[in-house]
FIVODO-777453 format. One record per atom (N, C-alpha, C, O): residue number from 1; residue in three letters; chain; atom name; y, z, x. Coordinates in steps of 0.02 Angstrom, whole numbers. Each point is the difference from the previous one (the first is absolute). Layout:
! FIVODO-777453
seq,type,mol,atom,c2,c3,c1
NUM,Ala,A,CA,Y,Z,X
...
This chain:
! FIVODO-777453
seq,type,mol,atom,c2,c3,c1
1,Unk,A,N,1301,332,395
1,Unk,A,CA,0,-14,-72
1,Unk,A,C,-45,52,-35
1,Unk,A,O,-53,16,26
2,Unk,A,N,78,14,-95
2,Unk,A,CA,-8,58,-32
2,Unk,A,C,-49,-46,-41
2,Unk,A,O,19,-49,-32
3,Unk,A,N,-100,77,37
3,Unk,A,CA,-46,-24,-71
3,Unk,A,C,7,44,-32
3,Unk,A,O,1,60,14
4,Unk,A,N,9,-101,-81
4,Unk,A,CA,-5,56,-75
4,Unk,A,C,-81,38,-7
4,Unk,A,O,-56,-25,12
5,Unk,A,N,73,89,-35
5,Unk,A,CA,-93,-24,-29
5,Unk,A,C,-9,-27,-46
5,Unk,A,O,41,-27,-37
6,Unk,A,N,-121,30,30
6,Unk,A,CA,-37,-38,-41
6,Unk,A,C,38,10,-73
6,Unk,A,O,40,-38,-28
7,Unk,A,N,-62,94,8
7,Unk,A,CA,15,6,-61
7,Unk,A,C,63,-34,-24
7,Unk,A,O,1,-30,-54
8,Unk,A,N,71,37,106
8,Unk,A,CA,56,-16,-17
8,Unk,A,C,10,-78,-16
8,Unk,A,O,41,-28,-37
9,Unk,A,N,-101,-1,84
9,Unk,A,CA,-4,-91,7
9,Unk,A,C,-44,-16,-77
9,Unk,A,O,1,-52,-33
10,Unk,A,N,-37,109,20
10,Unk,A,CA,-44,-31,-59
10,Unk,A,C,51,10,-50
10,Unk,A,O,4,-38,-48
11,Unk,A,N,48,101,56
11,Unk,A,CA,39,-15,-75
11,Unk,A,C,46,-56,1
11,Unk,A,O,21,-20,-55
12,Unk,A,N,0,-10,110
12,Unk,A,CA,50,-42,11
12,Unk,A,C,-38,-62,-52
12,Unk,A,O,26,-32,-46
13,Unk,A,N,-97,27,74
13,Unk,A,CA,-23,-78,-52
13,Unk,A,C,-7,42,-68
13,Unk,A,O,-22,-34,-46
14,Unk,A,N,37,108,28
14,Unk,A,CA,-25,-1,-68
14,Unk,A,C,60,-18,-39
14,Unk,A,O,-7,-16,-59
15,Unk,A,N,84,17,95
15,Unk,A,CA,50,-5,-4
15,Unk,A,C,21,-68,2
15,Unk,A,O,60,-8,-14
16,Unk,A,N,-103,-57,32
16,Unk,A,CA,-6,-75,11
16,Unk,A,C,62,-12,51
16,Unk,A,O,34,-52,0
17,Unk,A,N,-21,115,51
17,Unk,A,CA,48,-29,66
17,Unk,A,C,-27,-56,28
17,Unk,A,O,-60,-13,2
18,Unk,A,N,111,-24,24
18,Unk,A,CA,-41,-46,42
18,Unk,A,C,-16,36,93
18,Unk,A,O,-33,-12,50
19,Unk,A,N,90,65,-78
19,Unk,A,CA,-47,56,83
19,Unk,A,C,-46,12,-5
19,Unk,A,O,-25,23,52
20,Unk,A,N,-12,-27,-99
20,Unk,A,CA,-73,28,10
20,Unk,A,C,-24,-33,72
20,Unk,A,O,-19,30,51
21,Unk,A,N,23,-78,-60
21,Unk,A,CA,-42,-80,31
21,Unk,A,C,49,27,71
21,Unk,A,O,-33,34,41
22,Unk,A,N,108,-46,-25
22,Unk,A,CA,0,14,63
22,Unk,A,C,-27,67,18
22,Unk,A,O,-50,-5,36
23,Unk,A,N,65,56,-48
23,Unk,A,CA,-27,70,6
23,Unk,A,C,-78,-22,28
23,Unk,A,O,-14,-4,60
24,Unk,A,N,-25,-8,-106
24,Unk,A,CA,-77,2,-3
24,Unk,A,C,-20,-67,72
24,Unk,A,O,-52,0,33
25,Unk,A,N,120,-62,-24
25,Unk,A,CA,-15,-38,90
25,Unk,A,C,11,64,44
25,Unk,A,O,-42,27,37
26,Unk,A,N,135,3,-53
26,Unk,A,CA,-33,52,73
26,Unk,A,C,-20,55,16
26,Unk,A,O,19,35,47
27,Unk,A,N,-79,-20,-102
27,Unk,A,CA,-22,52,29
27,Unk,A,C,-78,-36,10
27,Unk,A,O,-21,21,54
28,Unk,A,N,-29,-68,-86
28,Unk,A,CA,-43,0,-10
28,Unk,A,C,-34,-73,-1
28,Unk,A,O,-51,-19,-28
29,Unk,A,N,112,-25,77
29,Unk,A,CA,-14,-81,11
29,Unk,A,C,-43,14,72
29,Unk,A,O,-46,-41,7
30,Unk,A,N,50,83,40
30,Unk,A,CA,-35,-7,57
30,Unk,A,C,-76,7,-45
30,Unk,A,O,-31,-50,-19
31,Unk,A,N,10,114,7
31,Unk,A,CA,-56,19,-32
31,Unk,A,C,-26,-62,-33
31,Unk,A,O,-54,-24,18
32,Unk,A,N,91,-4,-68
32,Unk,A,CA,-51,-62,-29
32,Unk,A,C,8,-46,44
32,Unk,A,O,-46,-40,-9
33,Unk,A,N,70,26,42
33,Unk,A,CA,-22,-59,54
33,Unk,A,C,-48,0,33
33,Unk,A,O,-37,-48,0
34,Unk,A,N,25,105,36
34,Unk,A,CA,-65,16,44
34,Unk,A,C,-44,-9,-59
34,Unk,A,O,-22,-57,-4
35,Unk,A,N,5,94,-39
35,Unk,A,CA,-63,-14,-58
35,Unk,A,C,9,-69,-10
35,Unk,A,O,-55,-26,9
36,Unk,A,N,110,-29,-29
36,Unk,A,CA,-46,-64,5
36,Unk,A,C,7,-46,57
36,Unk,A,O,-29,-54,-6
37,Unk,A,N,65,67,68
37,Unk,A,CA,-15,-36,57
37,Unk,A,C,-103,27,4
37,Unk,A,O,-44,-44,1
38,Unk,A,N,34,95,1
38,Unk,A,CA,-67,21,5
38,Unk,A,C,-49,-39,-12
38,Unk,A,O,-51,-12,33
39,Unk,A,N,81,-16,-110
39,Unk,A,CA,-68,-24,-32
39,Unk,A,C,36,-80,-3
39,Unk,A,O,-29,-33,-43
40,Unk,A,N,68,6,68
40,Unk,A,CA,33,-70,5
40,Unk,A,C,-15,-21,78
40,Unk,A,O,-30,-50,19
41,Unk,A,N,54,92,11
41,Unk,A,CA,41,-43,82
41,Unk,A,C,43,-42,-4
41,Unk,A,O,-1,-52,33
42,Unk,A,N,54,70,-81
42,Unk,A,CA,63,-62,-23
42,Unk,A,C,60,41,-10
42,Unk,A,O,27,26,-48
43,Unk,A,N,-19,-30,99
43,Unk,A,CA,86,57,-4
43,Unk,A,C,39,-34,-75
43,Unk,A,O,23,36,-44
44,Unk,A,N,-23,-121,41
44,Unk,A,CA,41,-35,-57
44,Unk,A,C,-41,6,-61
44,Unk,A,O,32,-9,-52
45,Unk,A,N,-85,21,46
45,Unk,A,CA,-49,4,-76
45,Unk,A,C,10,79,-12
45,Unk,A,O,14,27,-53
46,Unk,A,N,-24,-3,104
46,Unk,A,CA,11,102,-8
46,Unk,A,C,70,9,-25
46,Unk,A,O,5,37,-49
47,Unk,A,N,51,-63,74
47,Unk,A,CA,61,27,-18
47,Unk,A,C,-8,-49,-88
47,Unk,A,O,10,28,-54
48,Unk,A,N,-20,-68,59
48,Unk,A,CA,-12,-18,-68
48,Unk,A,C,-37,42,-69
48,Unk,A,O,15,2,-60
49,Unk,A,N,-70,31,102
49,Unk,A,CA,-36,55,-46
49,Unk,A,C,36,42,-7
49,Unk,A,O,2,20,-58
50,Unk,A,N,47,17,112
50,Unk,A,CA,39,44,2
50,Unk,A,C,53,-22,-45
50,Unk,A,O,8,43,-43
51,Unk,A,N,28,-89,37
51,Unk,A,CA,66,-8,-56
51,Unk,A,C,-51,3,-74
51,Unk,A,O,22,28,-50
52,Unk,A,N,-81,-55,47
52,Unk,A,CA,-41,2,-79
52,Unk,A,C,5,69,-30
52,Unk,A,O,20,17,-56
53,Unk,A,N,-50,29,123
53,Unk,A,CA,-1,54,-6
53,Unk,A,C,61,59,-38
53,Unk,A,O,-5,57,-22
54,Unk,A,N,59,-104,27
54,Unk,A,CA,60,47,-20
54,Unk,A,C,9,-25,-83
54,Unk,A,O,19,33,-49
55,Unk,A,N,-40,-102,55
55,Unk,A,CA,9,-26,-64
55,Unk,A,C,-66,38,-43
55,Unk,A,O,15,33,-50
56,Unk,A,N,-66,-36,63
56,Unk,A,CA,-47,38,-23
56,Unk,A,C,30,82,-35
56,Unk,A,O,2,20,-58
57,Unk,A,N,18,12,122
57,Unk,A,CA,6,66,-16
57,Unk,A,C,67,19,-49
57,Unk,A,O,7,52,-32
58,Unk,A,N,52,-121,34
58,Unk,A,CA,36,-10,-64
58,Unk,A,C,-19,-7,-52
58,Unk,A,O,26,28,-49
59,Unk,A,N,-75,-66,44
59,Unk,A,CA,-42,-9,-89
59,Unk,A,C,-32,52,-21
59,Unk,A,O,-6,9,-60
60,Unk,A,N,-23,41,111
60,Unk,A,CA,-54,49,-10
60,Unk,A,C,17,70,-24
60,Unk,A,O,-30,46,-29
61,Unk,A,N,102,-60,58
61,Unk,A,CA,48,85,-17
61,Unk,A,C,36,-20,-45
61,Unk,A,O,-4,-61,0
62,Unk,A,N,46,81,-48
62,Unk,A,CA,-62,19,-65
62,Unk,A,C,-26,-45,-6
62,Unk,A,O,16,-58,15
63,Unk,A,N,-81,85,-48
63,Unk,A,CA,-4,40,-37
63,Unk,A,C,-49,57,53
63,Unk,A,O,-10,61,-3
64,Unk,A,N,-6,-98,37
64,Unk,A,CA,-45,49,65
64,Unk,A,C,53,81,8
64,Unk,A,O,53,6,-30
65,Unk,A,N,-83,48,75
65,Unk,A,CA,56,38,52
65,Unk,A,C,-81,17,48
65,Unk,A,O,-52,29,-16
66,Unk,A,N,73,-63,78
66,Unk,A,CA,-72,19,58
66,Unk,A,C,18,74,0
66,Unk,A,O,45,36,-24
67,Unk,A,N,-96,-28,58
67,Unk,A,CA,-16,70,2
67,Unk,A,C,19,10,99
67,Unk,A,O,41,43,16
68,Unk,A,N,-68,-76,29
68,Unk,A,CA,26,-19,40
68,Unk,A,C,10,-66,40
68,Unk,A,O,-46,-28,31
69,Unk,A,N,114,5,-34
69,Unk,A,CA,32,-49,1
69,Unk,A,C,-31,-57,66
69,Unk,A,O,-20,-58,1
70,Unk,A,N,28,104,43
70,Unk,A,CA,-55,-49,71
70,Unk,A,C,-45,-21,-18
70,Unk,A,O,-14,-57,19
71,Unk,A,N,-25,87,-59
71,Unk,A,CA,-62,-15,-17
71,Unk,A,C,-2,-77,-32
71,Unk,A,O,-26,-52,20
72,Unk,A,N,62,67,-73
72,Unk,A,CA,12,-39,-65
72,Unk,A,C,19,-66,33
72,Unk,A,O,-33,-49,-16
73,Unk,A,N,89,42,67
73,Unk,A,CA,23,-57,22
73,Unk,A,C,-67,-17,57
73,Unk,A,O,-7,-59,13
74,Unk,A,N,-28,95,11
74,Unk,A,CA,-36,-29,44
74,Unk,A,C,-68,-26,-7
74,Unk,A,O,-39,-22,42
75,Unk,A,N,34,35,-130
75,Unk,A,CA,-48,-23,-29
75,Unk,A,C,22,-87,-28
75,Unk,A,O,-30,-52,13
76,Unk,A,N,79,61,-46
76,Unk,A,CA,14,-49,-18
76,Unk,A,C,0,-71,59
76,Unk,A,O,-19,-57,-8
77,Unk,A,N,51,93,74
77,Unk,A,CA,-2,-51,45
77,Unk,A,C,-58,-29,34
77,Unk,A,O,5,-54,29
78,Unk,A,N,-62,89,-31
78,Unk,A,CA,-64,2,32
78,Unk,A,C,-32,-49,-55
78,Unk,A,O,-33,-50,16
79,Unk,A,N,45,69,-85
79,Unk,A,CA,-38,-54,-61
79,Unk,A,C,33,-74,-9
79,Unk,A,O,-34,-43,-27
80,Unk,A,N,109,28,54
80,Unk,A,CA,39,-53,1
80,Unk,A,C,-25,-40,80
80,Unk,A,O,-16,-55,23
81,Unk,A,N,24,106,-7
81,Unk,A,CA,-45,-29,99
81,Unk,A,C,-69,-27,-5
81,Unk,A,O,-8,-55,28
82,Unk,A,N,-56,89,-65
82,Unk,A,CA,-50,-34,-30
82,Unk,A,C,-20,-37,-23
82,Unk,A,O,-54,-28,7
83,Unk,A,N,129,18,-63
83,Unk,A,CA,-23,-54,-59
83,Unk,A,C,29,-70,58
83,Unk,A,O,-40,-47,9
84,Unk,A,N,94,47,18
84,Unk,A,CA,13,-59,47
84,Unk,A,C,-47,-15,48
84,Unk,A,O,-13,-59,11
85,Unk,A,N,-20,110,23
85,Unk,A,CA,-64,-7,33
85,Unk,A,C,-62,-56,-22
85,Unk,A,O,-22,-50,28
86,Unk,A,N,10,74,-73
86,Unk,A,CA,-52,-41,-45
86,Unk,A,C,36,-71,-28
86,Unk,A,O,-36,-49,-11
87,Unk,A,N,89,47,4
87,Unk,A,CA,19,-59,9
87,Unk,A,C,1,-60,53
87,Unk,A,O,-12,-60,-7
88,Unk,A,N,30,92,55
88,Unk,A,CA,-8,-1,91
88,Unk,A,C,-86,-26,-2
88,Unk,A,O,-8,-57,21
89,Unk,A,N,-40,86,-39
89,Unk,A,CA,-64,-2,5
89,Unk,A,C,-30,-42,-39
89,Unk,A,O,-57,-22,12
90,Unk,A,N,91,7,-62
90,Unk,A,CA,-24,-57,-57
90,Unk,A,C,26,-51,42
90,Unk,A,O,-50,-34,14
91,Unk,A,N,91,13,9
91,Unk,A,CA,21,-53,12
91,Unk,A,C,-27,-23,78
91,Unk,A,O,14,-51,31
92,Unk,A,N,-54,105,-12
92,Unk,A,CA,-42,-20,82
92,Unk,A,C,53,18,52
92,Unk,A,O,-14,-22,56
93,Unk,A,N,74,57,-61
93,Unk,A,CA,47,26,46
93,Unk,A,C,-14,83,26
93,Unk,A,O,32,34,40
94,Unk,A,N,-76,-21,-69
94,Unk,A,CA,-36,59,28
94,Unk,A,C,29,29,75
94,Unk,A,O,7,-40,46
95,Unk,A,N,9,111,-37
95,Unk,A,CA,26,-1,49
95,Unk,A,C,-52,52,49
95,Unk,A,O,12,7,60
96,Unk,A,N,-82,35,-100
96,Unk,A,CA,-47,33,34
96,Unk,A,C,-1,60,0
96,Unk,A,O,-39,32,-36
97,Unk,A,N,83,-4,76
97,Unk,A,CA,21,87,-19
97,Unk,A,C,-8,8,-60
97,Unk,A,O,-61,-1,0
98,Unk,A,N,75,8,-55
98,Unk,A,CA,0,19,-53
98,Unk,A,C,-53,-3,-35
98,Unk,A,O,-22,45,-36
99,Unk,A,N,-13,-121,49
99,Unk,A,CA,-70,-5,-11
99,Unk,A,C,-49,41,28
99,Unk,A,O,-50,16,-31
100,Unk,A,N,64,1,91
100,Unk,A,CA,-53,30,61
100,Unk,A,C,12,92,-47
100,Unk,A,O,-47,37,-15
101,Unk,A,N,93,-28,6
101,Unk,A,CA,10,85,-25
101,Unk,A,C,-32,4,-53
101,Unk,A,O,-40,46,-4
102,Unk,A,N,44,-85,-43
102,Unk,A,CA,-22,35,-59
102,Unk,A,C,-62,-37,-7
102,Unk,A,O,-22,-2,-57
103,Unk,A,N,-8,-24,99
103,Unk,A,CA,-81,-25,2
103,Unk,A,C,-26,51,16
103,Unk,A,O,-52,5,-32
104,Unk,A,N,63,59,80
104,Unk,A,CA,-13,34,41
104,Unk,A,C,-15,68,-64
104,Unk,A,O,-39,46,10
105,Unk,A,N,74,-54,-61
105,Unk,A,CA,-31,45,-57
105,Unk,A,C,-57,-35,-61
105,Unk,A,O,-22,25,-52
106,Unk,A,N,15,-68,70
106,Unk,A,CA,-50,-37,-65
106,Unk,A,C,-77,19,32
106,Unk,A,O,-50,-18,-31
107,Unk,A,N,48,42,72
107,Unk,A,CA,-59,47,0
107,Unk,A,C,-1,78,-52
107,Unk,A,O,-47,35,-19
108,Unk,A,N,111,-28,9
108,Unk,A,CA,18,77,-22
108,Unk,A,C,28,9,-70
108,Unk,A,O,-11,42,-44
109,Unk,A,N,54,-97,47
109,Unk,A,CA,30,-22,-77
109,Unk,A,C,-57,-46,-62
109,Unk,A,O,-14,-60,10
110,Unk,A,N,-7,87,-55
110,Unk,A,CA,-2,-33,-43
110,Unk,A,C,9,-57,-16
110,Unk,A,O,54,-7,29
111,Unk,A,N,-67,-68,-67
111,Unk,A,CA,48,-22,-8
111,Unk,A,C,-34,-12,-67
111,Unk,A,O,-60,11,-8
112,Unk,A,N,107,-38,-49
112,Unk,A,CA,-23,-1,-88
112,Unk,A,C,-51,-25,16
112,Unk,A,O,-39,41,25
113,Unk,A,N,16,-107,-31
113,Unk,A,CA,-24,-49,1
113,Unk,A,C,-87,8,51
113,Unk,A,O,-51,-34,-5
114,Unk,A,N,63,76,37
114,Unk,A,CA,-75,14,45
114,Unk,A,C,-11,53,-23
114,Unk,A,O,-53,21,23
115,Unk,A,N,84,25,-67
115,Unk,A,CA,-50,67,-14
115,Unk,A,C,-17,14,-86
115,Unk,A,O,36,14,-48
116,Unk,A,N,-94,-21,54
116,Unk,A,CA,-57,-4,-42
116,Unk,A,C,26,34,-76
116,Unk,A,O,7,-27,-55
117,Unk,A,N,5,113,80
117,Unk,A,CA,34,47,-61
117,Unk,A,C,75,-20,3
117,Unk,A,O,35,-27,43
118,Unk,A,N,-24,50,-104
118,Unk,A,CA,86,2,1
118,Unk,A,C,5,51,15
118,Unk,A,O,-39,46,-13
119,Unk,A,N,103,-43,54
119,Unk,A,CA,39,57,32
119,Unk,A,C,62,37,-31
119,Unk,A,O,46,-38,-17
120,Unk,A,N,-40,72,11
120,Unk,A,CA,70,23,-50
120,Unk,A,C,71,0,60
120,Unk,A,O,-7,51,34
121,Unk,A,N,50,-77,-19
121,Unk,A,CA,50,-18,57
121,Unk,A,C,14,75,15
121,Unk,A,O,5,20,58
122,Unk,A,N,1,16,-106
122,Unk,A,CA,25,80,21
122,Unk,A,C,-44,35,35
122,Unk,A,O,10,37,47
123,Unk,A,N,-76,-56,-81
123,Unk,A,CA,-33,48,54
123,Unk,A,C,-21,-2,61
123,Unk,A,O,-31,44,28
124,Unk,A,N,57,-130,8
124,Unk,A,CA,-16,-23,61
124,Unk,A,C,70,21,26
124,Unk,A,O,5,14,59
125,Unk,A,N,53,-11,-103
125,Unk,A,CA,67,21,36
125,Unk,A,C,-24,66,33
125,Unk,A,O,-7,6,61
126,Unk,A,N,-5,49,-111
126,Unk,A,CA,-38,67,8
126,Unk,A,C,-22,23,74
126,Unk,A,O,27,41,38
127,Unk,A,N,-91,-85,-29
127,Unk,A,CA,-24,-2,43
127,Unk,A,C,1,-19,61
127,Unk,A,O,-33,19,48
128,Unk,A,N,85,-70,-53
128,Unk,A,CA,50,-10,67
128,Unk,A,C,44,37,12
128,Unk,A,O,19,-5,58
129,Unk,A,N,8,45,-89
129,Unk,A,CA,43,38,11
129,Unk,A,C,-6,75,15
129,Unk,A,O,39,31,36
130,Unk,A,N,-93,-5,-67
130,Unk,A,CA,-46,55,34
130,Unk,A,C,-31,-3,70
130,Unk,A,O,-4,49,38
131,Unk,A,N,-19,-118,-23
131,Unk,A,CA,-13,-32,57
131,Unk,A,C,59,17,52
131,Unk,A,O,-2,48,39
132,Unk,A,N,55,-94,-43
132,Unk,A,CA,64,17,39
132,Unk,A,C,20,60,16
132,Unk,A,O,29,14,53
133,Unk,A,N,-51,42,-117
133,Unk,A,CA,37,53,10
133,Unk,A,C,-46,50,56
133,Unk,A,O,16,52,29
134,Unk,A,N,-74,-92,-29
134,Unk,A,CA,-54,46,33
134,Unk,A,C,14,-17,77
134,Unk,A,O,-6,49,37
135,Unk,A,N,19,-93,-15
135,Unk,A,CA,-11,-21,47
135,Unk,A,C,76,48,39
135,Unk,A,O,48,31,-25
136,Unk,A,N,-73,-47,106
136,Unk,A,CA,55,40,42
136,Unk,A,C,77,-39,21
136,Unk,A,O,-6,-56,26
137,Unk,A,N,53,72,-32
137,Unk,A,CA,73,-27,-12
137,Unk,A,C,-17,-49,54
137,Unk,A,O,-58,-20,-6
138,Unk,A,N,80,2,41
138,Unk,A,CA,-2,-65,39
138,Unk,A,C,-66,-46,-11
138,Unk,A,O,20,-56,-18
139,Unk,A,N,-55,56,19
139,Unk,A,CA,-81,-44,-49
139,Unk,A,C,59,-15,-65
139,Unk,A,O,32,-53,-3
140,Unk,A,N,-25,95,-36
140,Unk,A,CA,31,-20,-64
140,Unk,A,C,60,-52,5
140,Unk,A,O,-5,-46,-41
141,Unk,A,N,63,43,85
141,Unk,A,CA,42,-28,32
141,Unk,A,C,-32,-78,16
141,Unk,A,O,14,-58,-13
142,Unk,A,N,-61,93,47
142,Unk,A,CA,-40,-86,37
142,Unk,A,C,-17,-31,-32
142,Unk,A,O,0,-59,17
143,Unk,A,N,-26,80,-87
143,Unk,A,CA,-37,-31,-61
143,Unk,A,C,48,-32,-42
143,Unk,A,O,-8,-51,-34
144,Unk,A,N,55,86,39
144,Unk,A,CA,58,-15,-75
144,Unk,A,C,37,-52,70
144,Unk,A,O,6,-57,-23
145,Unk,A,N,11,59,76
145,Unk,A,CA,50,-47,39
145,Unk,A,C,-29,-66,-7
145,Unk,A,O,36,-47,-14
146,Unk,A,N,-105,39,25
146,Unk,A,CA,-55,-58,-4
146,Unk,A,C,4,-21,-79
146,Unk,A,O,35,-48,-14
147,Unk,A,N,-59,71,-21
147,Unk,A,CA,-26,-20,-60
147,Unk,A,C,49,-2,-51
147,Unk,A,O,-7,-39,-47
148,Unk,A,N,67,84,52
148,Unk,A,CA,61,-18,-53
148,Unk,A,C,72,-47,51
148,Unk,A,O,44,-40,-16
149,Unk,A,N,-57,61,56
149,Unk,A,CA,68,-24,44
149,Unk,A,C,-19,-55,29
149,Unk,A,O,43,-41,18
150,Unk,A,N,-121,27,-5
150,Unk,A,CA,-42,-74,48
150,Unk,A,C,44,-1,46
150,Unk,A,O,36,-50,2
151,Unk,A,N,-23,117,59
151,Unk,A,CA,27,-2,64
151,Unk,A,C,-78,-25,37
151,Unk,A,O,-57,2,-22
152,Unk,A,N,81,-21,74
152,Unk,A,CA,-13,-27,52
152,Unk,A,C,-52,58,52
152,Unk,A,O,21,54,22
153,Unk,A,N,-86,-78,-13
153,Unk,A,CA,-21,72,50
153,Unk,A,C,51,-1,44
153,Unk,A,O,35,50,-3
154,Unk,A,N,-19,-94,49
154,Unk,A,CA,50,18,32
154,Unk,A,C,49,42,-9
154,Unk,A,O,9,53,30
155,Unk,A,N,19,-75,-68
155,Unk,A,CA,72,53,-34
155,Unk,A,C,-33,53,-28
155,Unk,A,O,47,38,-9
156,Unk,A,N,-93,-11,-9
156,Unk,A,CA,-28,65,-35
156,Unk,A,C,-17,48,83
156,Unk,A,O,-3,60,11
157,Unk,A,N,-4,-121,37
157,Unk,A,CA,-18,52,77
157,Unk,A,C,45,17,22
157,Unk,A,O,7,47,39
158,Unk,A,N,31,-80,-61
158,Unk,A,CA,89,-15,27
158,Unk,A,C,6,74,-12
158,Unk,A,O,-9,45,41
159,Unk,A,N,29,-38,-123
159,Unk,A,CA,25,46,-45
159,Unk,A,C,-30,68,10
159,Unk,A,O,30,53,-12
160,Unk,A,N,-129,-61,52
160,Unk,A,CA,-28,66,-24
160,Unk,A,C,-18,38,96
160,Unk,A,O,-36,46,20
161,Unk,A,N,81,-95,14
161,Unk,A,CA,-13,8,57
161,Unk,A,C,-95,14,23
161,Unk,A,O,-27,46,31
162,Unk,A,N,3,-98,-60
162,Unk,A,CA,-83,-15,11
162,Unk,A,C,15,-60,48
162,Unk,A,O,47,-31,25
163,Unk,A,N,-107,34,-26
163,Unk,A,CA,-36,-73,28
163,Unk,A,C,-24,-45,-72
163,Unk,A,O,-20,30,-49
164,Unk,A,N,26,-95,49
164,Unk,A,CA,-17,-40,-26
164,Unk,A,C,-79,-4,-29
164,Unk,A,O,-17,-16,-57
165,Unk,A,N,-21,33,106
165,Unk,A,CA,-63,-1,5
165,Unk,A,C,-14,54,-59
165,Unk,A,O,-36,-8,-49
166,Unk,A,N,81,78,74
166,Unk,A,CA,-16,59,-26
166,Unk,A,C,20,13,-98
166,Unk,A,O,-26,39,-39
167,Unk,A,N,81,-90,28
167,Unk,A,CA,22,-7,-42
167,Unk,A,C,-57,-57,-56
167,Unk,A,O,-9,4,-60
168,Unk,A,N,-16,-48,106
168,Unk,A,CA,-60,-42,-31
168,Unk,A,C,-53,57,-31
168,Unk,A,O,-5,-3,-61
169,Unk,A,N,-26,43,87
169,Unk,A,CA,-49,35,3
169,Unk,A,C,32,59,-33
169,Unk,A,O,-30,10,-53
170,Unk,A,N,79,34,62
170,Unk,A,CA,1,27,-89
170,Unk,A,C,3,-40,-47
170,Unk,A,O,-35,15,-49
171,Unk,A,N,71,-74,46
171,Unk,A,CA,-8,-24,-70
171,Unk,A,C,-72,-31,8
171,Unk,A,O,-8,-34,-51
172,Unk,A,N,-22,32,71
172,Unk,A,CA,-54,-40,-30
172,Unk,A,C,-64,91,-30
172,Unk,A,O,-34,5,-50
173,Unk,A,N,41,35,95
173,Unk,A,CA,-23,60,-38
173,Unk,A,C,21,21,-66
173,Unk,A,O,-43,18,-41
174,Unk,A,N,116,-20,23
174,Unk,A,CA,36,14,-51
174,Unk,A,C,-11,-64,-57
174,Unk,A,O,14,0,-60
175,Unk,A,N,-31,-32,85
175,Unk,A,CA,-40,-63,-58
175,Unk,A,C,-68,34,-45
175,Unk,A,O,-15,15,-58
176,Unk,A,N,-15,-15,134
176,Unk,A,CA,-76,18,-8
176,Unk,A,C,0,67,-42
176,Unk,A,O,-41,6,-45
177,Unk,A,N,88,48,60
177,Unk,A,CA,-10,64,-27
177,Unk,A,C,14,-17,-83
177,Unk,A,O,-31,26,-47
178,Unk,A,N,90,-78,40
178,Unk,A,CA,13,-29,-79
178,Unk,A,C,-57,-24,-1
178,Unk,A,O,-33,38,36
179,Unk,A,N,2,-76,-53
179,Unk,A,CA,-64,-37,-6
179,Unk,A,C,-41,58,-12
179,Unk,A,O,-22,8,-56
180,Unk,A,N,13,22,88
180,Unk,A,CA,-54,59,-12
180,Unk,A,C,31,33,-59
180,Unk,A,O,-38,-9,-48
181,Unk,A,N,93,44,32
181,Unk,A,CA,15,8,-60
181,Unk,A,C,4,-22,-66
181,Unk,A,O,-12,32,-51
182,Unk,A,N,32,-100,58
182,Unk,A,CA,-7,-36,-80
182,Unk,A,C,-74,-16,9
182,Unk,A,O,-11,-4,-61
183,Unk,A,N,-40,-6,84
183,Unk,A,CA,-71,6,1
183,Unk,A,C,-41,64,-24
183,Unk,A,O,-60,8,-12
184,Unk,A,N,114,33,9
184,Unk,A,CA,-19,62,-10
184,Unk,A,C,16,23,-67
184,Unk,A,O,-29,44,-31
185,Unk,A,N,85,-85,9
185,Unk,A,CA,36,-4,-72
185,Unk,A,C,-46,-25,-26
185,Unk,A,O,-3,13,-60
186,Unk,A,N,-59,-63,88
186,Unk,A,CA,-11,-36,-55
186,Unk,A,C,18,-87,-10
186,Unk,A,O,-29,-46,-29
187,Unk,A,N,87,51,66
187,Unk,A,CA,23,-70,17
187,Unk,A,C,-40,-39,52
187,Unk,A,O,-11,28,53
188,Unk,A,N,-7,-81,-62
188,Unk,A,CA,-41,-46,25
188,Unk,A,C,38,-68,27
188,Unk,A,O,46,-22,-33
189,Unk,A,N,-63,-5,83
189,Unk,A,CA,46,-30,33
189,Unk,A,C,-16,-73,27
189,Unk,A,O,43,-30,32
């Protein structure tokens, strides 16, 4: 099966096909699944984020045009996977992984409410992102697979042919080296 590209799938919704939506399952339903099985462990709540996800990216085009389209859908699915998460968590159905990952940056992350100055959101984007860019391609990989994708050390040893152990211990340097940077910004933690 022939995927369109991107561009061709984004004019299809600027065009209100209803191909957009199949086009955009087969090229780009595996991809959002993994992003919210990740942060779910619910093959039936993930494919659920995943159909939101198309409905989402129907309302969004127009007046939107992404700039790049993976992105765009894999954002959307990761913030629909979240917001059900926290639902999951309000209600004491908590499933851990997800909790356990992004605890693992509240040494490093900010959060509103505990830091003293106000922060301007851009210039902490800034600085994460100068961060990322500094760092060496696979560290960067390990960081963004963990912290945007909430893979699994396992699956990141899987993926980076490490050890588990070894994969613990860059990220926990690559924390520390963030930490040392927004400390260095100025940001207080």
């Amino acid at each position: 099966m022939n995927n369109l590209e991107d561009s061709k799938i984004v004019d299809l919704y600027w065009e209100r096909s209803e191909a957009a939506i199949d086009e955009t399952a087969n090229k780009y339903s595996r991809y959002c699944h993994s992003i919210s099985v990740n942060i779910l462990h619910n093959t039936e709540d993930a494919e659920e984020c995943v159909n939101d996800t198309y409905l989402r990216a129907w309302n969004a085009i127009p007046p939107n045009r992404p700039n790049c389209f993976s992105v765009f859908l894999g954002k959307i699915t990761r913030n629909l996977s979240l917001d059900k998460y926290k639902k999951y968590t309000a209600r004491k159905r908590g499933l851990g992984q997800t909790e356990l990952t992004l605890s693992e940056l509240d040494e490093c992350i900010p959060i509103k409410s505990n830091v003293e100055q106000s922060i301007d959101e851009k210039d902490l984007v800034k600085i994460l992102n100068s961060f990322l860019e500094s760092l060496p391609k696979q560290k960067r990989i390990m960081f963004i697979q963990r912290y945007w994708y909430l893979m699994s050390i396992k699956a990141i040893a899987e993926d980076s042919n490490y050890s588990e152990s070894k994969v613990k211990s860059t990220l926990f340097r690559t924390r520390n080296a963030l930490k040392c940077i927004l400390e260095k910004e100025g940001i207080t933690l």
